[in-house]
Structure formats: C-alpha cells, structure tokens
TIROKE-591255 format. One record per residue (C-alpha): residue number from 1; x, y negated, z. Coordinates in steps of 0.25 Angstrom, whole numbers, plus 5000, padded with zeros to 4 digits. Layout:
BEGIN
num:NUM; c1:X; c2:Y; c3:Z
...
end
This chain:
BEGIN
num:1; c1:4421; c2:5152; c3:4783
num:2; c1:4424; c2:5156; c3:4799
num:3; c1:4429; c2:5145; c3:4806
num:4; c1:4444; c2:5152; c3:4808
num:5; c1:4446; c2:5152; c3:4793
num:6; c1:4438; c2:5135; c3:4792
num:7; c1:4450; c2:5132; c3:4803
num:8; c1:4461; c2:5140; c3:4795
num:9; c1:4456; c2:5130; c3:4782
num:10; c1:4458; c2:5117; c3:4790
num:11; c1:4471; c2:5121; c3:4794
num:12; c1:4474; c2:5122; c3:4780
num:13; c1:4470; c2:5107; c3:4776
num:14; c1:4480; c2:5102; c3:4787
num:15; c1:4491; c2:5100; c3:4777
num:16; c1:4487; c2:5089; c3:4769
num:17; c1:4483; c2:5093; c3:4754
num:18; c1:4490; c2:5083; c3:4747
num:19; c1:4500; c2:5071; c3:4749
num:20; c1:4491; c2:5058; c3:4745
num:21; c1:4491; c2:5054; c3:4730
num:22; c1:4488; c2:5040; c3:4733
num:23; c1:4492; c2:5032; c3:4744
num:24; c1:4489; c2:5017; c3:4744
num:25; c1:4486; c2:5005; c3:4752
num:26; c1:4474; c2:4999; c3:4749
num:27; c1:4470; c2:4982; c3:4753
num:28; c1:4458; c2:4982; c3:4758
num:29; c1:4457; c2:4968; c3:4761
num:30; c1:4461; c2:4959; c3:4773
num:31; c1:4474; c2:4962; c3:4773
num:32; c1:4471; c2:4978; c3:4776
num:33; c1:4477; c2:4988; c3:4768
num:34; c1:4472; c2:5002; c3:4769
num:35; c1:4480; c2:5015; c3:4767
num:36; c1:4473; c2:5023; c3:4757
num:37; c1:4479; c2:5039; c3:4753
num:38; c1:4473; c2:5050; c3:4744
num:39; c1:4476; c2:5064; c3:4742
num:40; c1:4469; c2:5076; c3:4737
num:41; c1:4462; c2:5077; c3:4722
num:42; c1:4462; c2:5062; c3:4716
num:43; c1:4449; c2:5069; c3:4709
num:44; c1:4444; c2:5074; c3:4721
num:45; c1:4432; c2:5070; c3:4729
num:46; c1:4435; c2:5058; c3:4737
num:47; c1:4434; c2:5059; c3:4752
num:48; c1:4440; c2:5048; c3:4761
num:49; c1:4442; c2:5051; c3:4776
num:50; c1:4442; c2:5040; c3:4787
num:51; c1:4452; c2:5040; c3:4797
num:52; c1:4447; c2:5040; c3:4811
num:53; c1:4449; c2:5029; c3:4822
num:54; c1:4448; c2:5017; c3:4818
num:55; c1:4464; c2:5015; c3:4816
num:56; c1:4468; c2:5030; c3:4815
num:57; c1:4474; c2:5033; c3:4800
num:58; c1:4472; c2:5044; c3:4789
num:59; c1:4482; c2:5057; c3:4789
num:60; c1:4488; c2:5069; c3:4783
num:61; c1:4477; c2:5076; c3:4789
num:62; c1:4466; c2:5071; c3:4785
num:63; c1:4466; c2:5077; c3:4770
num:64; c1:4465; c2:5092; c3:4777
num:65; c1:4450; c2:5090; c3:4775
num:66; c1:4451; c2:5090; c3:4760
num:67; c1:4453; c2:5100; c3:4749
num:68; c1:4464; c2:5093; c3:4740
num:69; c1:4459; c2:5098; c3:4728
num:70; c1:4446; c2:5093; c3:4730
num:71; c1:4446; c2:5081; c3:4738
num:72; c1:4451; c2:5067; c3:4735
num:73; c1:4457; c2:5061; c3:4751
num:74; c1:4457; c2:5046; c3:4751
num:75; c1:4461; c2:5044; c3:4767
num:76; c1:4466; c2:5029; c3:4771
num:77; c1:4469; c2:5022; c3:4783
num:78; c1:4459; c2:5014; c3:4789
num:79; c1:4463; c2:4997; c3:4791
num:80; c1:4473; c2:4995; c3:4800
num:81; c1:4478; c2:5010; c3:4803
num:82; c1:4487; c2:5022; c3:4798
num:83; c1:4493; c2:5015; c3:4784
num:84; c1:4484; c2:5004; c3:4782
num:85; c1:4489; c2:4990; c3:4786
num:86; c1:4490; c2:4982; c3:4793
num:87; c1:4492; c2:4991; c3:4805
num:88; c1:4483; c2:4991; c3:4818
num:89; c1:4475; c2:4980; c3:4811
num:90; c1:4462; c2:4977; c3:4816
num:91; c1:4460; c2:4964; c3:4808
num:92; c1:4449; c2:4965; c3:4796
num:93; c1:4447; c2:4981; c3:4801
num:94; c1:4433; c2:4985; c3:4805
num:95; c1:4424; c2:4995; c3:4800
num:96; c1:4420; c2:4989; c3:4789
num:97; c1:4432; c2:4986; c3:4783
num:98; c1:4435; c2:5001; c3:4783
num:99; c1:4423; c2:5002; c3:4777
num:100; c1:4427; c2:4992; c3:4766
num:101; c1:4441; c2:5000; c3:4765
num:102; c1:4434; c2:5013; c3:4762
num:103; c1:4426; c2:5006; c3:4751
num:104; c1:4440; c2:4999; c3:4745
num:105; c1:4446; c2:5013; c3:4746
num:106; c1:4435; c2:5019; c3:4740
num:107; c1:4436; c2:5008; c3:4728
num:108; c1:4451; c2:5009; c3:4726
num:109; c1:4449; c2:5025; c3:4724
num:110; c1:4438; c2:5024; c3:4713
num:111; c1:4430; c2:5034; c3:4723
num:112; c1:4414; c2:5033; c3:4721
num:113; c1:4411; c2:5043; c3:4732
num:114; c1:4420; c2:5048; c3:4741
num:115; c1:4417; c2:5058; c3:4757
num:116; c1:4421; c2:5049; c3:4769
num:117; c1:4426; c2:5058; c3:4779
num:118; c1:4430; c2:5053; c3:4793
num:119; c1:4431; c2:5056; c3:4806
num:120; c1:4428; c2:5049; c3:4820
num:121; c1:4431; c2:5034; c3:4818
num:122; c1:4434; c2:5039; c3:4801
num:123; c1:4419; c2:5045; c3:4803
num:124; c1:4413; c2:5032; c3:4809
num:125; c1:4420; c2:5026; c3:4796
num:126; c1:4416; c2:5035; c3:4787
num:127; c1:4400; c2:5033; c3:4792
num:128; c1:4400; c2:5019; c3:4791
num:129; c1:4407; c2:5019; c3:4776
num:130; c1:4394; c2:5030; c3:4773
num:131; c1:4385; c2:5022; c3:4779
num:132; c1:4390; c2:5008; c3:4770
num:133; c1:4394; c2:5015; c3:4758
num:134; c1:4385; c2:5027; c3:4759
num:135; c1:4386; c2:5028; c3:4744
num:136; c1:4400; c2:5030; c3:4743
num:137; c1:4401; c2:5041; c3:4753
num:138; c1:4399; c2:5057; c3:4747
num:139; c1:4401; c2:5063; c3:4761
num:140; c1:4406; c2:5061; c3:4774
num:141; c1:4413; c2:5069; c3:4782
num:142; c1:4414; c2:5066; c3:4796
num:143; c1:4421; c2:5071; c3:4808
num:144; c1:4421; c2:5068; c3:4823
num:145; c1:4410; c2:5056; c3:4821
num:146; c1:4413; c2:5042; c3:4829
num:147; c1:4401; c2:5033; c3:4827
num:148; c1:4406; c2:5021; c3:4832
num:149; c1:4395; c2:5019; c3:4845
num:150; c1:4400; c2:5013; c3:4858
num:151; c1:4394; c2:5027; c3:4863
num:152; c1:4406; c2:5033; c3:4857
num:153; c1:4415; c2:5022; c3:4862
num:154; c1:4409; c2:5023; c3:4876
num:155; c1:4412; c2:5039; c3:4876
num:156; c1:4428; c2:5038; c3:4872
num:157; c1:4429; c2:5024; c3:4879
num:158; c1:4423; c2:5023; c3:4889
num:159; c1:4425; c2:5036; c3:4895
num:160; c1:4417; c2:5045; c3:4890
num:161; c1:4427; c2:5054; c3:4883
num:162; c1:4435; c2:5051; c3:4896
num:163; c1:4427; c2:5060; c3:4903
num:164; c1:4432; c2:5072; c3:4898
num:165; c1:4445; c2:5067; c3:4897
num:166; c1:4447; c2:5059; c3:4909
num:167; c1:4463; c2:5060; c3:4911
num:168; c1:4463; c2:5055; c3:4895
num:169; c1:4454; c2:5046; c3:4898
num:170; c1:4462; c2:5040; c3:4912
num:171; c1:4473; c2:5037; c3:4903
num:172; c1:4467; c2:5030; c3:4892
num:173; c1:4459; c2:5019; c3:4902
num:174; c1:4472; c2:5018; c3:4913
num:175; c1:4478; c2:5009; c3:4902
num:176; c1:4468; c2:4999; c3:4904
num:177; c1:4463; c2:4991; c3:4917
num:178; c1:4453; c2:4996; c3:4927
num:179; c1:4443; c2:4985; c3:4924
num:180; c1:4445; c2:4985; c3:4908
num:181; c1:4442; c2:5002; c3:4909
num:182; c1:4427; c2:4999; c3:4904
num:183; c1:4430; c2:4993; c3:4891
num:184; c1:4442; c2:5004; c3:4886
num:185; c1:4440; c2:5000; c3:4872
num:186; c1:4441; c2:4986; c3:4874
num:187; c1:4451; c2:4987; c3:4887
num:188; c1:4462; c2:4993; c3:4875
num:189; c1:4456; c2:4984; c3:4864
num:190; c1:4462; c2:4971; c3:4873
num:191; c1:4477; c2:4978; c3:4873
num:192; c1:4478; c2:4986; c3:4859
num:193; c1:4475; c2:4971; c3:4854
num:194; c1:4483; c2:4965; c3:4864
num:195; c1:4494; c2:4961; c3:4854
num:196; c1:4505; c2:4967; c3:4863
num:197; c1:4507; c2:4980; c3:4854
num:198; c1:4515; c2:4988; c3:4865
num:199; c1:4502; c2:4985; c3:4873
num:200; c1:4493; c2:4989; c3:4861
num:201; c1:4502; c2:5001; c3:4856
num:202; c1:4501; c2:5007; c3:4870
num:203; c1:4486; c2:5005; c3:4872
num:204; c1:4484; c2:5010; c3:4858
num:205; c1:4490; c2:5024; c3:4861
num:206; c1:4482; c2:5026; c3:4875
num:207; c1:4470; c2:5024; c3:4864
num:208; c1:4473; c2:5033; c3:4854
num:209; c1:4478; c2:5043; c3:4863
num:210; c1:4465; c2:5043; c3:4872
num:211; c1:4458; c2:5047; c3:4858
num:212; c1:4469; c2:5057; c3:4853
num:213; c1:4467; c2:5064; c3:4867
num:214; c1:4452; c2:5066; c3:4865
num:215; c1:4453; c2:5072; c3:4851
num:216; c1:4457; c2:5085; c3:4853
num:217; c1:4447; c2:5095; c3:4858
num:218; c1:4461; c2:5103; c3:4862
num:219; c1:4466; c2:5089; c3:4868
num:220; c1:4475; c2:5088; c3:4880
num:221; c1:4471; c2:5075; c3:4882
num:222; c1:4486; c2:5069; c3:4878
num:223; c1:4483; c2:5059; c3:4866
num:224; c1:4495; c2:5058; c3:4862
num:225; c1:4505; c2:5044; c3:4860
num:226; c1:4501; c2:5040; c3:4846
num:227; c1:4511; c2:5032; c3:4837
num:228; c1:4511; c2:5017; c3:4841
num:229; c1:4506; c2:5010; c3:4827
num:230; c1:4498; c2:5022; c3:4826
num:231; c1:4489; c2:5019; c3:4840
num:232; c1:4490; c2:5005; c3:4838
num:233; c1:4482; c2:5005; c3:4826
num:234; c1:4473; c2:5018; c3:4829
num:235; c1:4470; c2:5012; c3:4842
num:236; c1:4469; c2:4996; c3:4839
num:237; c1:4459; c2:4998; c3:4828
num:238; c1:4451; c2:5009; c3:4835
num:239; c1:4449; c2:4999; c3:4847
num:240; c1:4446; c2:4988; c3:4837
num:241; c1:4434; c2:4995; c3:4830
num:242; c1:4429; c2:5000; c3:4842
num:243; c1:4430; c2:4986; c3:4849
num:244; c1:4421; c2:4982; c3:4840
num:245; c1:4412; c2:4993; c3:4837
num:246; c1:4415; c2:4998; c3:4824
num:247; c1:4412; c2:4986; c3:4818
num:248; c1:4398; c2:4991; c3:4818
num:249; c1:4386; c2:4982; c3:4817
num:250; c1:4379; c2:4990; c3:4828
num:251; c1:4380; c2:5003; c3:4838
num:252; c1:4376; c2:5016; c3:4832
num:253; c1:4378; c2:5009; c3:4819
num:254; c1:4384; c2:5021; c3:4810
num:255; c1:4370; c2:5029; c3:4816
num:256; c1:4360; c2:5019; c3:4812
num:257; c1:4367; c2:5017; c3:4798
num:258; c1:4366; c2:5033; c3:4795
num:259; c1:4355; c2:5034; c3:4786
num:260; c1:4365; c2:5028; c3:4777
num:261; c1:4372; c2:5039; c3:4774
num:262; c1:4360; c2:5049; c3:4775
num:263; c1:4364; c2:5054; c3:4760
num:264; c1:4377; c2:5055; c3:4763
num:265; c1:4381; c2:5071; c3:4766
num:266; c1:4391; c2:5073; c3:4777
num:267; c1:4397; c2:5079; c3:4788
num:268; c1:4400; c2:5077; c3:4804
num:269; c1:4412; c2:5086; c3:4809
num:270; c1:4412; c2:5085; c3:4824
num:271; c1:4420; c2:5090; c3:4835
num:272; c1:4409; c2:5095; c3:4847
num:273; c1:4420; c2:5090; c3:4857
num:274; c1:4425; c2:5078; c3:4848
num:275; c1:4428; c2:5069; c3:4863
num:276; c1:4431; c2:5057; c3:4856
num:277; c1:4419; c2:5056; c3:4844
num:278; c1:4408; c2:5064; c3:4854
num:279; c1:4398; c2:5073; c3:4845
num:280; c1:4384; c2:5065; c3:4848
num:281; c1:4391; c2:5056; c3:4835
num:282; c1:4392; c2:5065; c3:4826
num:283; c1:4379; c2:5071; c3:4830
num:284; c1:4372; c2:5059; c3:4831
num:285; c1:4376; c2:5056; c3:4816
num:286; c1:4371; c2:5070; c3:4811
num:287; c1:4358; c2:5067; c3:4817
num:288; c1:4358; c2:5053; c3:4809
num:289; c1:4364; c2:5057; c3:4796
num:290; c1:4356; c2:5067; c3:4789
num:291; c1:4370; c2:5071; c3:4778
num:292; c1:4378; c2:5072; c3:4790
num:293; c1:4382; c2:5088; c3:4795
num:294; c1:4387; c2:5089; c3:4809
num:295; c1:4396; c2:5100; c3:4809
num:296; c1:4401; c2:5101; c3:4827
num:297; c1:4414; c2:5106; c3:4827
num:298; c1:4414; c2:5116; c3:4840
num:299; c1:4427; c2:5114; c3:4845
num:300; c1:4432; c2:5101; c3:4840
num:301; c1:4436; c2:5088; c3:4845
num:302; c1:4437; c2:5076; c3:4839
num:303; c1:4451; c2:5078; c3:4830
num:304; c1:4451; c2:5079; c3:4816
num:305; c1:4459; c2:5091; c3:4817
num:306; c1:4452; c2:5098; c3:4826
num:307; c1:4450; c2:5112; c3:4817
num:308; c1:4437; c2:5114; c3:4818
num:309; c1:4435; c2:5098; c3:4815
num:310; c1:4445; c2:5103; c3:4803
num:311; c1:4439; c2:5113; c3:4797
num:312; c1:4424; c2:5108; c3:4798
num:313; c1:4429; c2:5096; c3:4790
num:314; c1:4437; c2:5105; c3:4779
num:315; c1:4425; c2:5113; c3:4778
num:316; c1:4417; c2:5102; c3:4776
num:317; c1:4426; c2:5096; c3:4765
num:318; c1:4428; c2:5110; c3:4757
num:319; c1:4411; c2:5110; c3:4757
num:320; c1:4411; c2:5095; c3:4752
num:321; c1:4419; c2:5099; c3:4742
num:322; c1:4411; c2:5111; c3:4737
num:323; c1:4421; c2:5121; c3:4741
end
C-alpha cells in the first residue's frame, strides 16, 4: 500500500470505533483507585495501551489504532492522573505500582495474554511490565521509545533539546533563579511540591508546555496553556518519577534486563526527529532486543498523531491481527 493511501487509513481510525462497554474504577490498594474503560470486541484480542508521561491520561484517540471488530481496547488512567484518584498524588505512586496495577487490571479482566502498547514514558512502562511479566506479554508495540537514563534527562533538561529550541528553551528556565538553572528538574521539583498551588499550578504549565512545544515536528514553538488540574497532575507526577529515576534499581536498567523479553515479538515506531525521546533509544533497544523491529518514521516527531507515526502504527496493528 503507498504511503498516501497508509495516511488516508489512519485518518479514518481518528473517530473512535466504539463508546466503551465498560467503564469502571478499580482499588488497587493504598488508597488508589485507577480508572479502567474498554471498548471494541469484548472477544477480541486484548491489547492494553500505556499512557505516556508519567501523569498524562488515556483518550478518545488512542483506540484509532485498533480494528473494532478485532480488537479488545482496555486503556486506564495510570495513579494519580486523568480519572484515577486521588488526583496529582504522588504518594504510594512509583513504577512499580503501575506495574502492580497492570497485573490487577489484567486479573479483573480474566485476560491470559494481552499486547502492551505504549508510547514514550507508556513505552518505558510497557518494557518494564515485559521485562517482569514477560509471560503475560503477546506483543508490544511501541512508539517514540524513553528509556528512563539520566542521558535522556540530560538532553531535554539540561539543554540539550534547548539547543535547537533556544527561545523555548529561555522561557522554560527564566522562571527559575540564575544559581538553581543546573538542576531544572529539581529547581521546579522544590515549587510544583511547594504546597502553594497558584505557585504549583503556574510552574506546572511552564513544564508541560515546554514538552508540548517540542512535540511537533510542524511546531511553532508555542506549548500551549494547558488546563490547571490537568498540568498540575501531568507535571507533578512526571517531576516525581523522574526525581527519582524511575524508580529503577540502576541506570540503563530496561537495557541490561532485555534479554527478558528476547521471545517476545514486537515493534519500535520512531520518529527520526522525535526532539523529546531522541532516536539513539529506540535504536539502542533494537540492537538489544532480538523480537524488536525498528520501523524510523522519516518525517516525524515525537506526537502520537504525527500521520506518519499513525499510520505505521495502524499498519502494525491490521498485521498483528492477520489482516
């Protein structure tokens, strides 16, 4: 199929293919409860997707991947974001929790195997889950990969990215003082959990929006004012795990675990100027994962709805499903 008619298709899965059958809040334990939807086939095969972030939530527009008919779409809202609740809460929410969650969910839906999809932080999720449940994992599907390294830190932190965005990158460190500029991560960490929450909600949108601005390889730059409650959460919770590494027990940790999942077929959709996730990642973890196909999207960022990112990722789907 020529890549007009593979953009034309995507298009088509913009409209979501069903409302959910299920919706449901489900107590995952220490006072969390995690907002769990499905729609598609009920007999369908089970693919859950991962949300990116941490602290972002599911959508609409994440079942545009799916055939309907042949797909059974479990999405949820990771602790603490989107639905789930209690809201912005970074208390009894680390990786492992989520982890936990995905097994619960799992559980609660009498699903044996299911595809993890997910995309930057949802595909660090999604490769840690494979890694520690790699018998529960049928596929993964995997989109603008974040491994969780301080490198990747370092580049969209501590100026790296900034260097092709240097008017962006201006306004995301003039917020903070002169002496605190070499430690941006912990430098908003100290205000988004300052307790003030004008403090915390303003600081929260000068994080998201730097992201949002990079997303795009059509960006102009503007990030855009997100919703209060909505950057709060996104942008309390991504600090939160990223303060503290992941919650991972070493650097490079999701590398060195790879030949976990060595049995497991999957694939790595990537953006070739993803800004935010850069492609070494994705790269690095096709080089380390024999079942892993590294598909580099020409001209594509890092946005999920970028078409060419779109309709590599329906294609992939339709194939998985033996269409």
């Amino acid at each position: 199929m020529d890549k007009h008619s593979d953009q034309k298709r995507a298009v088509q899965y913009l409209y979501p293919p069903s409302d959910p059958y299920d919706q449901r809040m489900l107590d995952v334990g220490q006072g969390h409860r995690v907002y769990i939807e499905q729609c598609g086939n009920p007999s369908g095969i089970p693919v859950v997707i991962c949300h990116g972030g941490p602290g972002g939530a599911c959508s609409p527009a994440m079942r545009r991947y799916f055939d309907p008919e042949l797909y059974r779409i479990i999405l949820f809202d990771q602790r603490g974001c989107g639905r789930s609740r209690p809201h912005a809460s970074v208390t009894d929410n680390t990786t492992w929790h989520l982890v936990a969650d995905m097994e619960a969910i799992r559980r609660t839906l009498n699903i044996d195997v299911w595809i993890v999809f997910g995309g930057s932080w949802g595909a660090t999720l999604a490769l840690i889950y494979a890694e520690t449940h790699p018998e529960r994992v049928r596929n993964l599907v995997l989109r603008g990969v974040f491994l969780m390294t301080q490198r990747e830190l370092d580049w969209f932190y501590g100026g790296g990215a900034g260097r092709f965005w240097p008017e962006v990158w201006a306004r995301f460190e003039s917020l903070v003082p002169e002496d605190e500029r070499g430690d941006l991560i912990g430098a908003y960490h100290r205000r988004l959990f300052s307790g003030d929450v004008a403090l915390e909600t303003r600081f929260a949108r000068a994080w998201s929006s730097w992201e949002n601005a990079l997303a795009s390889i059509h960006s102009n730059g503007a990030g855009g004012e997100a919703p209060g409650d909505y950057a709060r959460a996104f942008a309390r919770l991504e600090n939160h795990y990223f303060t503290n590494a992941g919650f991972l027990e070493f650097d490079g940790q999701i590398i060195a675990n790879a030949g976990r999942i060595k049995h497991i077929p999957g694939t790595i959709v990537q953006g070739r100027y993803d800004m935010i996730c850069p492609p070494e990642s994705a790269y690095a973890l096709a080089q380390a994962w024999p079942g892993g196909e590294l598909k580099m999207v020409r001209d594509a960022g890092h946005a999920l709805s970028e078409p060419g990112i779109s309709a590599e990722l329906v294609r992939t789907m339709d194939r998985i499903a033996g269409k």
